[in-house]
N, C-alpha and C positions, 0 to 999 in steps of 0.2 A: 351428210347433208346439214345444211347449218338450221339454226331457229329459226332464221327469217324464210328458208325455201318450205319446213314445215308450215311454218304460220300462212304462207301463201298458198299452198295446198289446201288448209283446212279453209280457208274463206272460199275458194274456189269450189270446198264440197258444201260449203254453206249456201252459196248462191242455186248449187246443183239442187238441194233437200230442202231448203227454205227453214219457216218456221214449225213446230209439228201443231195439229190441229186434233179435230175433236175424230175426225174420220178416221186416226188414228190408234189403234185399236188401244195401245197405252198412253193415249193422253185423253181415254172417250171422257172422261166425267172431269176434265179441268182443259176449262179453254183460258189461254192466253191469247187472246187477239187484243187485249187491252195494252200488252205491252208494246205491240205493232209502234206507237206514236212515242213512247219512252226511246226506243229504240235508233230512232231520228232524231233527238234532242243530241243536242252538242255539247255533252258536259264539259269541254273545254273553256265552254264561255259563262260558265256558274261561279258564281266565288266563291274564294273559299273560304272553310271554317273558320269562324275568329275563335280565339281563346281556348286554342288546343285543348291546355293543361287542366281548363278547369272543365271542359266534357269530358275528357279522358278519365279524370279523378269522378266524375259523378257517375259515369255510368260503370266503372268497372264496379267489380266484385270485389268488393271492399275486406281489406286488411287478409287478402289472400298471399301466402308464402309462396310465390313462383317467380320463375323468371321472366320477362315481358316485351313479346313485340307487337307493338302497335303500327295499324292501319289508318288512314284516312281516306275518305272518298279513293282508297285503291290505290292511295302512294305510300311509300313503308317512313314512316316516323322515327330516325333514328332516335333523337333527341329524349324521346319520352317512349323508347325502348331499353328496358333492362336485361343483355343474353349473358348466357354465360359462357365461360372461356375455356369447358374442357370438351366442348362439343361444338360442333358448327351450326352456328344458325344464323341467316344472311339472308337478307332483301333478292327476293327473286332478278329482277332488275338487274341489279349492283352488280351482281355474282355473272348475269351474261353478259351486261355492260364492258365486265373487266378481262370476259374469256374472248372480248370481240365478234360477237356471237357463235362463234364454236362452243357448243359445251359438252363435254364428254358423255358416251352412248347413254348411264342411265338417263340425267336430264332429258337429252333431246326426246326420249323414249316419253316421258314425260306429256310432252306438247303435240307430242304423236297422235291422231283421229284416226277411225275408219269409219266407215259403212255399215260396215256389218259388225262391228262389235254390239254385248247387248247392250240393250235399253239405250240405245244411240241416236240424237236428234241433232236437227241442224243448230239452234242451241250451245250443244256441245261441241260442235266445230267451229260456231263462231267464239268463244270463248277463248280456246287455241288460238283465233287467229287475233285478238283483240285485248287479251291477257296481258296488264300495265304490268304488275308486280305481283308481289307473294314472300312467301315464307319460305326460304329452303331448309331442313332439320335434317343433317348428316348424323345422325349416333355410329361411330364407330364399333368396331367386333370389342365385344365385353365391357363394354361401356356403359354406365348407369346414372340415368340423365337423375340430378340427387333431388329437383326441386321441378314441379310441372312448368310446361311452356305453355303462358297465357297468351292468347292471342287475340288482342281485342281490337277488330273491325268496326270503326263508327263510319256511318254514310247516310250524306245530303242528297245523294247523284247518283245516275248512275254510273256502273262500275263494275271490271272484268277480270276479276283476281283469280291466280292459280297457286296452290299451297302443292309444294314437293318434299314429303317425308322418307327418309332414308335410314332405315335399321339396319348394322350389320350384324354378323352371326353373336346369338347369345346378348345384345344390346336390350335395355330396356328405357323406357319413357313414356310419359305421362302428356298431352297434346290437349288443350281446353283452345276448342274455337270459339267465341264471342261477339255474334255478328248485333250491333245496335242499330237506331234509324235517329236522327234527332229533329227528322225533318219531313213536315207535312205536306210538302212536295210529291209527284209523283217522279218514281225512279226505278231500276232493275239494276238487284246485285246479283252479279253471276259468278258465281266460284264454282273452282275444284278443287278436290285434295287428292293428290296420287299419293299412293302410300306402297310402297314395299316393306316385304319384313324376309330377312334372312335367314339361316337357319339356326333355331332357339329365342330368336329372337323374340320382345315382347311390347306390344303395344298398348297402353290406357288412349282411351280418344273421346272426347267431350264436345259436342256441337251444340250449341243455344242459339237459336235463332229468336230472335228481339227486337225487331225491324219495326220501324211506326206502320200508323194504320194504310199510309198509301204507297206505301215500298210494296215490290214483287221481289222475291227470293226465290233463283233457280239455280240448285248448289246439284254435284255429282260428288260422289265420295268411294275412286275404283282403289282398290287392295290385291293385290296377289301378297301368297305368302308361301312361305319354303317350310321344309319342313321341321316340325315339331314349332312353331312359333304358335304365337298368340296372339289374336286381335282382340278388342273389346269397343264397342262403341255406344254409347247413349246421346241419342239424337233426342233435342229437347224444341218443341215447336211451344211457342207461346205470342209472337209477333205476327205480325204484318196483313195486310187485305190476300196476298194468294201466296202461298209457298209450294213448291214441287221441288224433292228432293230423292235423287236416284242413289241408293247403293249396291255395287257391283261387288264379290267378294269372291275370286279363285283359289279354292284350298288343292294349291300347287302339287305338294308335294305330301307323302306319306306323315302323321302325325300331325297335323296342324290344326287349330283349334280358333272356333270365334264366335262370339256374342253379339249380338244386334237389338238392341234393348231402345225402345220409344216410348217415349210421352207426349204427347198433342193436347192443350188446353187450349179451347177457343171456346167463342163467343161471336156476339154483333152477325159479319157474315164473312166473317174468317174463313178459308178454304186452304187446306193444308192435307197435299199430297205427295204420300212415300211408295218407290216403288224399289225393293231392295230383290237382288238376287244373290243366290247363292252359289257357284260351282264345285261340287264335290268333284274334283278328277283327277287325285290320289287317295290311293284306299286309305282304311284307318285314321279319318279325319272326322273332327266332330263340331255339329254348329248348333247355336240356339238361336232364337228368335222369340223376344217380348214387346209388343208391342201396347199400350195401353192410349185410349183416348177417351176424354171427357169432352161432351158438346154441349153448347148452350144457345138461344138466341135461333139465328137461323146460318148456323156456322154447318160445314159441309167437311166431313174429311176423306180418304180417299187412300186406301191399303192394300197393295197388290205384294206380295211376298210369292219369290218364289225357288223353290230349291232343285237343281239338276244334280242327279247320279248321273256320272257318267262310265261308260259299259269299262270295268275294270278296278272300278273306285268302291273294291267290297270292303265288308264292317263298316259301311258308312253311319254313322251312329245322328242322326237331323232330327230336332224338335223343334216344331213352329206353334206361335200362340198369337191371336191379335183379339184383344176384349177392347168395347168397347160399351159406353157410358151413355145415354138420351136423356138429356135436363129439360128438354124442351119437345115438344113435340112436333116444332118446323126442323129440329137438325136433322141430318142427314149423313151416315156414311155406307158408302159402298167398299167392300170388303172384298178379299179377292187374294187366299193361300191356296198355293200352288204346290204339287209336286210333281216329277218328271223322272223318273225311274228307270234305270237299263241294267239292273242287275237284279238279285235273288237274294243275296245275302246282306243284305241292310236292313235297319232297324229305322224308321222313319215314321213323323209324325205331324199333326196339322191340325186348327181348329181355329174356328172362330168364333166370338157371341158376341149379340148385341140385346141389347137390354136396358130397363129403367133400376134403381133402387128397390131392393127385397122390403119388400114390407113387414114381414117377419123381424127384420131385425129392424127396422124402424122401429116398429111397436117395443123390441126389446128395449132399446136406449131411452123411448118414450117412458115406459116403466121404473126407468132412473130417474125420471126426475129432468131430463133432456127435452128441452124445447124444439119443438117440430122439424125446425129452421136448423137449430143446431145438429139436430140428429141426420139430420140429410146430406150437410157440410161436410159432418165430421164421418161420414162411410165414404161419401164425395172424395173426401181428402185422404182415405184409406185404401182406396180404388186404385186412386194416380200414382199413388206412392209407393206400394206394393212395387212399380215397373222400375224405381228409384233404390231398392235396398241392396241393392249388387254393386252401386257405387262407392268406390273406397273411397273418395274426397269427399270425406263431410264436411267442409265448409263448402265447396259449390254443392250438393246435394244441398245442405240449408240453403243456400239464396234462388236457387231452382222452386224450392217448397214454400219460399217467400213469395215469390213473383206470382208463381201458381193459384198458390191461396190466394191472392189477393184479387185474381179473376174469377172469385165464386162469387157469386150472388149475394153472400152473406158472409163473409170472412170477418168482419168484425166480431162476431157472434161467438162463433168458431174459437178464434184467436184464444179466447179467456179460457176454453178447456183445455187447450191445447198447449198453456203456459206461454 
């Protein structure tokens, strides 16, 4: 079946499912009916960005060592894309442009919707069917991608991006997504990233979402993996008026291994919702899950985590953790770790808290010599960051704990102890 018979399919289950809504039991505590009117905007007829070069250079993440492809409003930027030459990385576009739209089983697999998959919305099948461009990433068998692949997304408009990652057996690499807004417009970026890993394979994956204050951000991020591979992922929320972000994760095969590590800093009335799952349905696989969020203001967040044993999938070894943070006595999160069980012999676990600042160690830091203000920052900034030290790129971990900090209340203050 070609691209375009899938693409035509997936609109046709779009039109069947619509948008999802609040009666829906995973989407009860985040309504998008705001984007109903974005959604009918013609961003064909928006203009476009002037001065590439000099937003590209302002908003990346400065004097980082990787290689670079850049986005715009959802078209791939050769120009002011730097790939490298011992692995494949190509303009989703480009790559079916040039196959005529035939493109071989994985891709098409790719663009592929159902019904019944989990966490499935109409959303996600209109994306498939609406999907300009993207990133394709081949790593071949034993192939060691030497320098991370940045990938920096700037958007005016909205926009229907699909990212296809492709590990083969014993491959590794490093994936930094970098979604910005530069525009006080309302808009909807809708991505995905399909990612496969083969077997031994190993994947680093960085997500920063960054979006202005009246962008909506509805990203999916589904993974199967083979066996003995490795996934890692740190999903980093700090942008936009509403964010909802799904990940799906099948630990395919015997030995496979994956972490799901979050930070959510909001403010104003930021609403930022993740809903990740897990499938254990090969034995001898092991998953974590850290998620961490800070609220302030009358910002709203929203954590549904949930892990499936399935009957055969023994020693499944599963730890889930979601803490969260209250600065404010209007925020709000709803909270919601899941487990789903069909065997006897697993080790599995779950929890969640919510809470204000220990006063106990307030008054400790108080008794340094620590101003009220600072003492509250600097556990504040010890909170968020705990969810950040399993990051090996310590230059983005720095500009992450940049941006962060500087959404506290009092970061100036802060700053001076903190060097």
């Amino acid at each position: 079946m070609s691209v375009a018979a899938i693409r035509r399919r997936a609109f046709d289950l779009f039109k069947e499912t619509g948008l999802p809504s609040t009666r829906h039991e995973d989407w009860k505590y985040t309504d998008i009916s705001r984007i109903q009117h974005v959604l009918s905007i013609d961003s064909s007829s928006t203009a476009p960005i002037d001065n590439h070069a000099s937003i590209i250079n302002s908003t990346a993440i400065a004097d980082l060592d990787a290689y670079k492809a850049v986005l715009v409003d959802g078209v791939f930027d050769d120009a002011h894309s730097n790939l490298p030459e011992d692995v494949t990385v190509l303009s989703l576009a480009a790559f079916l442009n040039d196959m005529g739209g035939q493109a071989p089983d994985d891709i098409q697999r790719l663009f592929e919707v159902r019904g019944d998959e989990p966490l499935f919305n109409g959303l996600l099948a209109l994306n498939s069917a609406k999907a300009s461009d993207g990133v394709l990433l081949c790593v071949a068998n034993n192939t060691v991608l030497e320098k991370p692949l940045y990938i920096q997304h700037i958007s005016t408009q909205t926009n229907f991006i699909r990212h296809a990652i492709l590990m083969g057996k014993q491959a590794e690499a490093e994936v930094i997504e970098h979604y910005v807004g530069v525009s006080e417009e309302k808009a909807l970026s809708s991505l995905s990233s399909n990612v496969i890993l083969k077997q031994g394979a190993r994947l680093q994956h960085i997500r920063i979402q960054q979006e202005s204050n009246q962008q909506t951000h509805i990203a999916r991020v589904e993974v199967k993996q083979l066996q003995d591979s490795s996934y890692t992922l740190h999903a980093v929320e700090l942008g936009c008026a509403l964010s909802r972000v799904d990940v799906v994760v099948a630990l395919a095969e015997q030995g496979a291994t994956c972490a799901l590590n979050g930070l959510f800093v909001l403010g104003g009335r930021q609403h930022v919702d993740h809903h990740t799952r897990i499938d254990h349905i090969a034995p001898h696989c092991t998953s974590r899950e850290n998620y961490r969020t800070v609220l302030d203001g009358r910002s709203r967040a929203v954590f549904n985590g949930k892990v499936v044993v399935h009957k055969g999938a023994v020693k499944t070894d599963s730890a889930q953790s979601n803490g969260n943070l209250l600065l404010s006595k209007h925020a709000e999160i709803d909270t919601k770790p899941e487990l789903e069980i069909y065997n006897d012999d697993v080790k599995c676990a779950h929890g969640a808290t919510v809470g204000q600042l220990d006063e106990q160690q307030l008054f400790y830091l108080r008794s340094r010599g620590i101003s009220a203000v600072a003492a509250q920052e600097l556990l504040t900034f010890a909170f968020a960051d705990e969810v950040l030290t399993s990051m090996s790129n310590q230059q983005v971990r720095a500009y992450i704990e940049g941006i962060a900090f500087a959404k506290l209340p009092h970061g100036a203050e802060l700053d001076g102890l903190l060097g």
